[in-house]
C-alpha positions in Angstrom: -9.9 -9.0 -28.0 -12.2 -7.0 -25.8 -10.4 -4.9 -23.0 -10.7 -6.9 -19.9 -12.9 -4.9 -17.3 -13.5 -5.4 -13.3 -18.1 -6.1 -13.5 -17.6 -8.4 -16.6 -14.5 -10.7 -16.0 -13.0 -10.3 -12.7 -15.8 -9.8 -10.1 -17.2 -13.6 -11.5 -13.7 -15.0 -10.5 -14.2 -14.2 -6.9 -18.2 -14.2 -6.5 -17.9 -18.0 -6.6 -16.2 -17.3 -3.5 -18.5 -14.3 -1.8 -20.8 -16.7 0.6 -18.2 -19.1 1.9 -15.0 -17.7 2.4 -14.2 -14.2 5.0 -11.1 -11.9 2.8 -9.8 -8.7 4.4 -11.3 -7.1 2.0 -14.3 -7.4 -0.3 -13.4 -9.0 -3.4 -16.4 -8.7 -5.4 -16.2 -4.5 -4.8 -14.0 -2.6 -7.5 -12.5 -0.2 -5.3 -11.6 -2.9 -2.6 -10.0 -4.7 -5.7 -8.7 -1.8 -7.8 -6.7 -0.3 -4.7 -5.0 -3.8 -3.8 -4.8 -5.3 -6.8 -1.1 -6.0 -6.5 -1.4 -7.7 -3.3 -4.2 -10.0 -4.5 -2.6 -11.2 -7.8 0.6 -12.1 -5.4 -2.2 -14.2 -3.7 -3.6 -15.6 -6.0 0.0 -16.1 -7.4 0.5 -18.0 -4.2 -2.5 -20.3 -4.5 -5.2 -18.6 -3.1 -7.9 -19.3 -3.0 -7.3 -22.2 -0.4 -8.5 -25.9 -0.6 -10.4 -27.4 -1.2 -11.3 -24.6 -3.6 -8.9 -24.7 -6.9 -6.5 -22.6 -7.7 -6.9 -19.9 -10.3 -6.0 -21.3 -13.7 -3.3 -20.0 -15.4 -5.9 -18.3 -18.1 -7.1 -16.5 -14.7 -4.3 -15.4 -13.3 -3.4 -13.8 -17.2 -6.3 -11.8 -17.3 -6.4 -10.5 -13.9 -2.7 -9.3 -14.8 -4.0 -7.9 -17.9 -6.9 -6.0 -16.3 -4.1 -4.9 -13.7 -1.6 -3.7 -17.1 -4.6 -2.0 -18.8 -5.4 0.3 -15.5 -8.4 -1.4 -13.8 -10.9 -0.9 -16.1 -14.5 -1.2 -14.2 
């Protein structure tokens, strides 16, 4: 399996997102991302985003931990 890395996998999770929803930070921007991405698995852990938008799937939630455990590739 390919590493997991921040422009191809988890900046399409939250661009869905960019338009209709207002985040502390931006969460289509690698550095806004990279330096809390603790804080947003916990989250997204906790069922952000909220409704009527669905929660990240399980599958999600994986590879954002993944792309947290291999060091935030961009």
């Amino acid at each position: 399996m390919s590493q997991v890395s921040f422009e191809k996998d988890i900046a399409p999770l939250f661009n869905q997102f960019r338009a209709s929803m207002m985040w502390r930070l931006d969460l289509t921007k690698y550095d806004d991302v990279r330096l809390n991405a603790s804080m947003v698995l916990s989250q997204l852990q906790g069922g952000m985003p909220p409704p009527p938008y669905p929660p990240f799937t399980k599958e999600q939630l994986a590879m954002f931990q993944t792309w947290i455990n291999e060091g935030c590739p961009k």
